[in-house]
C-alpha positions in Angstrom: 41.7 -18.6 67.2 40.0 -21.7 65.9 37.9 -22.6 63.0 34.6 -24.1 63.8 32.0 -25.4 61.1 28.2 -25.6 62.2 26.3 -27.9 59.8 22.5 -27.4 59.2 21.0 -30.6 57.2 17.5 -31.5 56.1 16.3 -34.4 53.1 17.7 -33.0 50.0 20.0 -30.2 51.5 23.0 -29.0 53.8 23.5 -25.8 54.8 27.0 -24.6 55.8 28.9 -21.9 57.7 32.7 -21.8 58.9 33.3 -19.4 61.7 36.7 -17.8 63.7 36.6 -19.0 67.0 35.8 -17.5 69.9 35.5 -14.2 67.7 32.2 -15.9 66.1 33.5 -14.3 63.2 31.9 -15.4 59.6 34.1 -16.5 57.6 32.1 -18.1 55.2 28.7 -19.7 54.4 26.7 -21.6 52.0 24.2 -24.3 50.9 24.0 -27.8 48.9 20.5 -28.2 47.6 18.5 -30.8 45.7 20.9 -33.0 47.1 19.6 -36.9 45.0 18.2 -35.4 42.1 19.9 -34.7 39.3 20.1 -30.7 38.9 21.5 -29.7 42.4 22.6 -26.6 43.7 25.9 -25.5 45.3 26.4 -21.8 46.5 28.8 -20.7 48.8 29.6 -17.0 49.9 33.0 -15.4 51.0 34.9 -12.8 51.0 32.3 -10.7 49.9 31.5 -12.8 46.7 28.4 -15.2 46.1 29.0 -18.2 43.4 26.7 -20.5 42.3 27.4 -23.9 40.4 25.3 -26.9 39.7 27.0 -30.3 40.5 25.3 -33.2 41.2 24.8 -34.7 44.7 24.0 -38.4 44.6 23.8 -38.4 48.3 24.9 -36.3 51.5 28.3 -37.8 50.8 29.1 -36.4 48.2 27.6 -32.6 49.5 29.6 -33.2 52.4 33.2 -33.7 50.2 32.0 -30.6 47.5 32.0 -28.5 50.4 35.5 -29.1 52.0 37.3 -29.5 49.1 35.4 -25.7 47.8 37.4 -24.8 51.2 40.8 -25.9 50.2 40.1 -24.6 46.7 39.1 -21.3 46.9 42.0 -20.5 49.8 39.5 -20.3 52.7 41.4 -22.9 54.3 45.0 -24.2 53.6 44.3 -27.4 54.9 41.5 -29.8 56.6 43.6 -29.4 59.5 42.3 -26.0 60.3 38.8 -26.4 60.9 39.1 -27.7 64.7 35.8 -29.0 65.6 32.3 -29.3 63.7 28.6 -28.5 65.1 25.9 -30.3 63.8 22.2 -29.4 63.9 19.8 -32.1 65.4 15.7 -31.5 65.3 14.7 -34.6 67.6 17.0 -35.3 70.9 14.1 -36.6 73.0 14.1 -37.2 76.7 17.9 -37.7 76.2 19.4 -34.5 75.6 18.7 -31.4 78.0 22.4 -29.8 76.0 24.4 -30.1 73.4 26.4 -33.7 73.5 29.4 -34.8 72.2 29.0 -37.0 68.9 30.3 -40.6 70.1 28.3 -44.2 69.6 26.3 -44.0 72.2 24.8 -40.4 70.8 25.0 -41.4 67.5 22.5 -44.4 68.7 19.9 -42.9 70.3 19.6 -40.3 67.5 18.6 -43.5 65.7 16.6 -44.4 67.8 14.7 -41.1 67.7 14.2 -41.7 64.2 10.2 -42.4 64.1 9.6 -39.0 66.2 11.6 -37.2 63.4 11.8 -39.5 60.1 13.2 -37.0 57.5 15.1 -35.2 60.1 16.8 -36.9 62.4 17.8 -39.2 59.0 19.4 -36.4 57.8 21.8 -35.4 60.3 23.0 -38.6 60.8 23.5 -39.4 57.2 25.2 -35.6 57.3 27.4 -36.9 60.4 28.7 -39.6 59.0 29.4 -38.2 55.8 31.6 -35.7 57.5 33.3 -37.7 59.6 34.5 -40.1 56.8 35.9 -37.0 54.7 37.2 -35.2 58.2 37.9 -38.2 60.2 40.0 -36.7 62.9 37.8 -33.4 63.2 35.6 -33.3 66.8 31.8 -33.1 66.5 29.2 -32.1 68.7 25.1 -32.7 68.4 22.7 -29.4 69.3 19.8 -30.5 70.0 16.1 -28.4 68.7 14.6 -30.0 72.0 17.2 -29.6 74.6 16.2 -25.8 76.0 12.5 -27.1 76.2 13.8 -30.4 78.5 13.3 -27.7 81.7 9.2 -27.6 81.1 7.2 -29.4 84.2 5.9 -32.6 83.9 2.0 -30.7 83.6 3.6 -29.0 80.7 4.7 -31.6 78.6 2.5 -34.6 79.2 -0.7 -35.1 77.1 -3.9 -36.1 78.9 -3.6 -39.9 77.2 -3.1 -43.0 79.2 -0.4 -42.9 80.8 1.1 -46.2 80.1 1.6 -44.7 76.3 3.5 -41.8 77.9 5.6 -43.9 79.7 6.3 -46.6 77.4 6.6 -44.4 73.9 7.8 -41.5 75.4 5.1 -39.4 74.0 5.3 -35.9 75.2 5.9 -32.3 74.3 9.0 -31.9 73.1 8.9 -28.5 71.0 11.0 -27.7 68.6 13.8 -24.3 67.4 14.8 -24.5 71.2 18.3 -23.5 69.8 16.6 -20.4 68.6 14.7 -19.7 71.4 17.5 -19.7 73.9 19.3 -17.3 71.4 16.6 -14.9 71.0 16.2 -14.9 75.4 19.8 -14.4 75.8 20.0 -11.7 73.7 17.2 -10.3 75.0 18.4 -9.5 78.2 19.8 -6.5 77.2 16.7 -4.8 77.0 14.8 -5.6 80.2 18.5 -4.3 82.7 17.4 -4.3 86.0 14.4 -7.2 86.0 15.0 -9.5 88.5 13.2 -12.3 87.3 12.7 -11.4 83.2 9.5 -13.4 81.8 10.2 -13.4 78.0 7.5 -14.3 75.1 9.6 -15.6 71.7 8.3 -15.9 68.5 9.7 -17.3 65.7 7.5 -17.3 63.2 8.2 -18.0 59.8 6.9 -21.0 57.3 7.7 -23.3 60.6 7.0 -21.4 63.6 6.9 -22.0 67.3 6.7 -19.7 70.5 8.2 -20.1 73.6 7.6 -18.4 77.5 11.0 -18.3 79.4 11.0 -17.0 83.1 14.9 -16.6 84.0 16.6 -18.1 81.3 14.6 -21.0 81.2 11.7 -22.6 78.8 8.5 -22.9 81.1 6.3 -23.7 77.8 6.5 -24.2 74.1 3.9 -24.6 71.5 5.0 -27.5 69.2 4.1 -30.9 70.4 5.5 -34.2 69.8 6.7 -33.6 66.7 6.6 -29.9 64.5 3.5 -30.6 63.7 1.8 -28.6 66.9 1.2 -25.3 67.8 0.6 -22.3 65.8 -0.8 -22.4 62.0 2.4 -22.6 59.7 2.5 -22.6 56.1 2.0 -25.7 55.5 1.1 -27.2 58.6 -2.3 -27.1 60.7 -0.9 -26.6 63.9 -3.3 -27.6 67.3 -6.7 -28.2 66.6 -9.4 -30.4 67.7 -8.2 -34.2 67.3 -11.3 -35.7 66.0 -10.7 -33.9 62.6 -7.6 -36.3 61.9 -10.4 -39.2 62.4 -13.3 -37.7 60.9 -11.8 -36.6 57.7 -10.1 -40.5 57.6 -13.5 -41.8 57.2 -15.0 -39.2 54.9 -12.1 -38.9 52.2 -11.2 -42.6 52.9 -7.6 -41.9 52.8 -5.0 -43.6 54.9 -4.0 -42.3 58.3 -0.5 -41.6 56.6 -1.9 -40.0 53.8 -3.7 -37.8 56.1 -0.9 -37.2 58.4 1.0 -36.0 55.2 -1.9 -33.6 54.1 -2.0 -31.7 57.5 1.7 -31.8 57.5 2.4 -30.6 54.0 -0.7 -29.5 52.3 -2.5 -27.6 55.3 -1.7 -24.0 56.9 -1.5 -21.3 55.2 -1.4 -23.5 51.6 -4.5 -25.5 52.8 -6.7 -22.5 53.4 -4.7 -19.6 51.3 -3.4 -21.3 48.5 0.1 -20.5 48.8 2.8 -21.4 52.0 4.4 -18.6 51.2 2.8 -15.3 53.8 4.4 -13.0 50.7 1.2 -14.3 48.5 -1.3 -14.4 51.5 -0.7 -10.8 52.5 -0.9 -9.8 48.5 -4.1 -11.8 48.2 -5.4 -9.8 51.3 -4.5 -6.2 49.5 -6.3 -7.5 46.4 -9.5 -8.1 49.1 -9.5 -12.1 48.5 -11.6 -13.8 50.9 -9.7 -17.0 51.8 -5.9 -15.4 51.8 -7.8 -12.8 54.5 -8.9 -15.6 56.7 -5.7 -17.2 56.2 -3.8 -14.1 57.9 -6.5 -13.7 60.4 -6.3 -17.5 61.3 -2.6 -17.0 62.0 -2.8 -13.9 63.3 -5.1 -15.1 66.3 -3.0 -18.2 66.9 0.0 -16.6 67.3 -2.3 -14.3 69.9 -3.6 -17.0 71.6 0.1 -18.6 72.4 1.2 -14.8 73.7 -2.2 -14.6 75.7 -1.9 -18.0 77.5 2.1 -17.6 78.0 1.3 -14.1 79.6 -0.8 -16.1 82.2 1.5 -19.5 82.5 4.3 -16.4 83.1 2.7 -14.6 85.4 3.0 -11.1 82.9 5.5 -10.8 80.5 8.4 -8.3 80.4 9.2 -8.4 76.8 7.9 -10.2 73.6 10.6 -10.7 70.4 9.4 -11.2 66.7 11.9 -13.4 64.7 12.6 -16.1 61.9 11.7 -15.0 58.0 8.4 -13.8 59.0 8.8 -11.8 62.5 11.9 -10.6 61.0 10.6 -9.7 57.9 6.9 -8.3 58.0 5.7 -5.5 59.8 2.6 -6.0 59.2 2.3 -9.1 61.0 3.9 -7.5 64.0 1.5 -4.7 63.9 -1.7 -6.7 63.5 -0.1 -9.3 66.7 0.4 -6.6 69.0 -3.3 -4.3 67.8 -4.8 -7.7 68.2 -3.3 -8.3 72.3 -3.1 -4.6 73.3 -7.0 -4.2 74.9 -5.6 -7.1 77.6 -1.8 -6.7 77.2 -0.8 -2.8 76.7 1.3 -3.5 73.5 1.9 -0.2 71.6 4.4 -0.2 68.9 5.9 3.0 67.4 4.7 2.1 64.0 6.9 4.1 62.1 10.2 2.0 63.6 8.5 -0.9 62.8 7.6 -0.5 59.2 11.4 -0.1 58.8 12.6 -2.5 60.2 13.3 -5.7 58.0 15.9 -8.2 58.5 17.8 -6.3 61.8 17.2 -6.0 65.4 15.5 -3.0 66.6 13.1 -2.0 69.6 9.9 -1.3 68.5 7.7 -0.7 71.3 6.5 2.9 72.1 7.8 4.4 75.6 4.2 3.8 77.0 4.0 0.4 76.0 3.3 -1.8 78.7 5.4 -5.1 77.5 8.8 -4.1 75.3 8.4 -5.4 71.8 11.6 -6.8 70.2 12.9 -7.8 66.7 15.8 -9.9 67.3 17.3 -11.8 64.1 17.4 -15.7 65.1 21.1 -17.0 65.1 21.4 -20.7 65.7 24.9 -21.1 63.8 26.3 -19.3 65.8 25.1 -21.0 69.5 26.1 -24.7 67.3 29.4 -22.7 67.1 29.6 -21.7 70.9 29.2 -25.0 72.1 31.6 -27.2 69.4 34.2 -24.3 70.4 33.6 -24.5 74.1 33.1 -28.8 74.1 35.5 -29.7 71.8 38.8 -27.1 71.9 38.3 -25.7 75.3 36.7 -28.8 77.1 34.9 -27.3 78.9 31.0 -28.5 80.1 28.1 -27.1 79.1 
């Protein structure tokens, strides 16, 4: 047995878990928020307790040493020397990583250098790397990647119709994004399609930031977020595809900088932009009250997230199942429901509605026997594939 920490970090927060190894046992879990201000959170949960303090966080640093020395403290660990290797979450490993990669110089640099295609991101981890690795200096660490499953796309499936010297030269492409929740959500998948020879999978994570994924036998043939997160479906804040002329057009009417429009469609559009809220908890309250703009909001997303399963079916050649995850396709049946009315006339979906409207937060099947495609919820694990491969690459050395 081995202790393995998987590290989740954004801007302003790290999000923690320390596992037992390979028994991907939790032991515990917990997050540093409003990390550079001066009211931050700290909450950690174990051993069946939740406690919540408020130190400050100047900086990732100091996140980084409240968290192991909470450890020590509370008797999770006896000493540093028990956690045995340390998985860190990456959003942007561009054309370099198709896996997980051991954290040395030379993948330190290049997640620098991947900087621009992931600004508050890719920042992050690395300021989150190094902060760990000064207060665990001897302590392993690997980089998972959000790109890496999506590396196996074709060339016609990940190049934009620009000129091609900008492809080549900037290394503008498709790179998609959750991959490290997509491959979860396919693996476990399996277990419900025994006996398909060559499964063809549609996954759907869908929450505030959502992306979906085709896989034909175990692989990622497409994905719908772009260059960067900004691509794809509609997400609560962000406008997902659309046509490009917009981002021009509304340049020269509003006469606001490219950046500050880049920052509109990426913080102030979505579901906020045409709702009023990011959150789908006050869209779906503002369509019971019969409010026009928080019912085009649902419909809008609704017939995205349609459009992605319809052209995956056909880039699949059919599907064999379609799974619902992340906060939203975890969370809200009626979302499900309204995806899978929407698709049956050309798809066949049926869902046993009565499984579905209890399910919240757990896995379940909730296709009817006549359905033509099995419909899935599957809750999204990422921790625990960061886990997998720190416990594989760093204590049993093996490759990946």
């Amino acid at each position: 047995m081995a202790k393995v920490m998987t590290i989740n970090s954004g801007s302003s927060s790290l999000k923690f878990k320390l596992y037992e190894m390979p028994e991907e046992r939790e032991i515990c879990s917990g997050n540093c928020e409003r990390i550079g201000l001066e009211d931050g959170i700290f909450t950690i949960k174990y051993d069946g307790k939740k406690e919540r303090t408020n130190p400050v966080f100047p900086n990732h640093g100091v996140a980084a040493k409240t968290v192991v020395d909470a450890l020590l403290e509370k008797g999770i660990i006896k000493s540093f020397d028990e956690i045995k290797a340390i998985g860190h979450r990456i959003v942007q490993g561009g054309k370099y990583f198709s896996k997980s990669a051991l954290f040395d110089k030379d993948t330190e640099a290049k997640i620098e250098s991947l900087i621009p295609l992931a600004p508050l991101h890719n920042q992050a981890h690395l300021t989150c790397f190094r902060a760990f690795k000064e207060v665990l200096p001897n302590c392993p660490a690997i980089a998972t990647f959000d790109t890496a499953f999506h590396q196996t796309m074709a060339e016609e499936d990940y190049v934009f119709p620009i000129p091609y010297e900008l492809t080549e030269k900037y290394d503008i492409r498709r790179y998609g994004a959750h991959g490290t929740s997509h491959k979860y959500l396919s693996q476990e998948g399996l277990k419900y399609l025994e006996g398909v020879e060559h499964p063809r999978i549609i996954t759907c994570h869908i929450g505030s930031g959502a992306s979906i994924s085709a896989i034909k036998d175990g692989k990622c043939v497409a994905t719908s977020m772009g260059l960067t997160p900004l691509g794809g479906i509609m997400m609560g804040t962000r406008t997902g595809d659309m046509d490009p002329s917009v981002f021009n057009y509304v340049v020269s009417v509003t006469g606001k900088s490219a950046e500050e429009v880049y920052q509109m469609f990426n913080k102030q559009s979505g579901f906020k932009g045409v709702g009023g809220s990011s959150d789908s908890r006050d869209i779906l309250a503002g369509v019971d009250r019969g409010e026009r703009l928080p019912t085009l909001t649902n419909r809008l997303f609704i017939r995205r997230i349609c459009d992605f399963i319809g052209q995956y079916y056909v880039r699949l050649g059919g599907c064999d199942l379609i799974i619902f995850s992340a906060g939203i396709g975890e969370n809200e049946p009626r979302t499900r429901r309204e995806v899978c009315e929407e698709i049956y006339p050309a798809l066949g979906t049926v869902l046993n509605n009565e499984i579905n409207d209890q399910i919240h937060g757990k896995e379940a099947l909730i296709s009817a026997p006549k359905s033509k495609i099995k419909v899935v919820v599957i809750p999204t694990d990422e921790e625990v594939m960061i886990a997998r491969d720190a416990y594989k690459m760093c204590i049993l050395k093996e490759e990946i």
